[in-house]
C-alpha positions, 0 to 999 in steps of 0.5 A: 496540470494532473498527468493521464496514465497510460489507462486514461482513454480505457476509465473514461470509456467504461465511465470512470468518474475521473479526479485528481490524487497525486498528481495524476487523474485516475477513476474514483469510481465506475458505474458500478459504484464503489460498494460493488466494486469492492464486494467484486474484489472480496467475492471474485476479482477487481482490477486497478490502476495503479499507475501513479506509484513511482519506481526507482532502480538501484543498482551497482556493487554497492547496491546492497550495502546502500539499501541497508542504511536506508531500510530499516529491513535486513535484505542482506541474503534475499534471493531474487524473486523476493519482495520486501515491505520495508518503511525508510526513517530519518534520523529521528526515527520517523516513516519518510516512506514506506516502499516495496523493495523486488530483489533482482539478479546482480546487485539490482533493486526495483523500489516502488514508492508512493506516489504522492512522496516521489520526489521527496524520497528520490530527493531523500534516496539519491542524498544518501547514496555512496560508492559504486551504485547506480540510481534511475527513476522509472515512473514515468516510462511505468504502468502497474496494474493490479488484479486482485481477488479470489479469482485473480489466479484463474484470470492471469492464468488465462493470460500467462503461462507462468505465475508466482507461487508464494505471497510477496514473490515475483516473476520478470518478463512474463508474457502476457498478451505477447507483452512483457511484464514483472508480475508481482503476487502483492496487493493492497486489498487483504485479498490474493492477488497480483501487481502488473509492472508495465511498459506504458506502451503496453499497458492497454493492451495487457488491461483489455486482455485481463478484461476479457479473461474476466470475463464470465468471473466477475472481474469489475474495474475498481476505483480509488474509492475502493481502494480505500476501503478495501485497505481499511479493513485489511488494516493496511497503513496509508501514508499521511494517515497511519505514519508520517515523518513524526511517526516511529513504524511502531506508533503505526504498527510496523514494528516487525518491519524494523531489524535493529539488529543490524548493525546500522540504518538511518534512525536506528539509534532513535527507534532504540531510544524510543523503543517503548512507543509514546502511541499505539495504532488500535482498531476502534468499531464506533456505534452511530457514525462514521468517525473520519481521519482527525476526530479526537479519540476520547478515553474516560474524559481525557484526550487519548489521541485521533482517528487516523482513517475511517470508514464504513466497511462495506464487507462487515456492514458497521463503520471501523477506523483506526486511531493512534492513542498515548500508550497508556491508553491502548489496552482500554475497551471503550472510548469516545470519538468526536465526530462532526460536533457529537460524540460517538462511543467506540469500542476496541476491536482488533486488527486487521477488521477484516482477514481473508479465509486461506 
C-alpha cells in the first residue's frame, strides 16, 4: 500500500488530485491546474511537497574517505553549510543515482536521494562502506518542503529570521514557526528557491506558516505535474529518463559532475576507458506534437537515438524534449521523432530550453 506524508490531510483539503508515484500518494495537481501552478512558480512563488525523497546520514572518521569512493565529485575540503550534486557509478560507469550530498560539521553527511531508488542505493551504499562510519536512513522520520520562485525569499523570510545566501548552500536548525529545520537554497525547478528538511511532526505546521506568508505574493501549491515541467525546461535530469544504470553521467550531460582527478571512486576506470561518450543528450524543439520518453529520433533516415523526456513548455508556449542521440549525431540541426505512428520534424536547440534572468 502507498504511504501518506505528513501533508496528506493539507493536499486533500485544498483538493489535490492524489496518485501514487514512489510509493507514496502525493498531489499530481490542485485545482488551479498544473499550467497556473507552474506560471505561479516562473512569475511568484509555488510550494511542494516533496516528501517521498529519501535521506540517509553518513557519519564517523572515515566518513569522508567512503564518500570519496562512492561519489564521483571531490568533497575533500567542502565547509559545512555546502551542498553538493554528485551521481553514484557502478563499476561500469553507470548513474546508479544521482543525489545531493549537505556537508555537516564533524565528519557528518546528510545524502538526499531519489525516492523511487531508495533501497536500491542504501543496498548499494551500506555494501560499500568500511572502517569507522556510521550509516542511518531517515526517510521515514523526514518531511521536505520546497518553496520555489522569485518571491520564495521574501515569503521564508517572513518566517525565518536567517536564510542562506549563496545558491547550493545551507543552514541547520532554522526556526521557522517556532519549528526547527535545515533550510537548503536548492531547488529542482531552474528558479530561486529553498528546500525545507523537516520533523514529520512539524511539517504541517511550517506548511500552513509558508501558506499564510504567501499570502497576497501569489504562492500556489504545486503538484507532481508541475514539477515535471518546470524540470523539463530548466533542463534537469530525472532518473529513469535522462540516466540509468546504462548511462555514463556524460551521455546524460553530467560530465562536469565527474573528478576523475581523484585518485579513486567506484567506475572511475570505466568512464576514462569511455571518455569519448558513444551518446550525447541534446535539446530538440519538435514542429506539430508533442514527442514523449521512448520515441525514436530519426537523423537523415538513420536511427540516431530516443527521446528521453518531453513536454509541452508552458513558459515558452511549443513542446521541448531531450533525446540522447550516438555521437555522430549530436552536432546535426534537423531531425525526425516518431511520435504516435507519424513523424514530426525537430530541430536542435540548446540546453537548458528555459534559463531564469539573475
Amino acid at each position: 500500500m502507498d504511504k501518506k506524508t505528513a501533508l496528506f490531510d493539507r493536499h486533500v483539503s485544498l483538493g489535490g488530485r492524489m496518485v501514487p508515484f514512489a510509493g507514496f500518494m502525493l498531489p499530481v495537481q490542485y485545482p488551479s491546474g498544473i499550467l497556473a501552478e507552474h506560471h505561479a512558480v516562473r512569475s511568484r512563488a509555488g510550494i511542494f511537497d516533496v516528501s517521498h525523497m529519501g535521506e540517509f546520514i553518513i557519519s564517523g572518521k572515515d566518513a569522508p574517505a567512503n564518500l570519496q569512493v562512492l561519489l564521483t565529485r571531490d568533497i575533500g575540503g567542502k565547509p559545512a553549510g555546502k551542498v553538493l550534486y554528485s551521481p553514484l557509478c557502478n563499476g561500469e560507469g553507470g548513474v546508479v543515482d544521482d543525489i545531493l550530498i549537505y556537508v555537516r560539521p564533524e565528519n557528518v553527511y546528510l545524502l538526499v536521494v531519489n525516492a523511487a531508488n531508495r533501497e536500491k542505493d542504501r543496498q548499494w551504499i551500506t555494501s560499500h562502506l568500511s572502517g569507522d562510519v556510521c550509516f542511518s536512513d531517515e526517510s521515514d522520520t523526514t518531511s521536505q518542503i520546497a518553496l520555489q520562485g522569485p518571491e520564495s525569499e521574501s515569503i521564508l523570510s517572513q518566517c525565518c529570521g536567517t536564510l542562506p545566501q549563496k545558491y547550493y548552500s545551507f543552514l541547520e536548525n532554522a526556526d521557522i514557526a517556532g519549528r526547527r529545520a535545515l533550510v537548503s537554497r536548492t531547488g529542482y525547478t531552474g528558479e530561486d528557491g529553498f528546500e525545507l528538511y523537516i520533523k514529520n511532526e512539524d511539517a504541517p505546521v511550517i506548511w500552513d506558516a509558508l501558506l499564510l506568508a504567501g499570502e497576497g505574493k501569489g504562492l500556489t501549491p504545486c503538484g507532481l505535474g508541475a514539477r515535471d515541467t518546470l524540470r523539463m525546461e530548466a533542463a534537469l535530469p530525472l532518473y529513469g529518463h535522462e540516466m540509468d544504470e546504462a548511462v555514463l553521467p556524460c551521455e546524460a550531460a553530467l560530465g562536469r559532475f565527474v573528478n576523475t582527478e581523484k585518485e579513486h571512486f567506484i567506475g572511475r576506470e570505466a568512464i576514462l576507458a569511455k571518455q569519448d561518450c558513444a551518446r550525447r543528450l541534446i535539446g530538440l524543439k519538435p514542429a506539430g506534437g508533442i514527442a514523449r520518453e521512448g520515441a525514436g529520433v530519426f537523423c537523415n533516415g538513420e536511427e540516431a537515438g530516443v527521446v528521453t523526456s518531453g513536454t509541452h513548455s508552458p513558459t515558452l508556449g511549443y513542446p521541448v524534449c531531450m533525446a540522447r542521440v550516438m555521437r555522430q549525431y549530436a552536432d546535426e540541426a534537423v531531425f525526425s521523432i516518431e511520435a504516435r505512428g507519424r513523424m514530426l520534424e525537430a530541430k536542435k536547440t540548446d540546453l537548458p530550453f528555459y534559463k531564469r534572468l539573475k
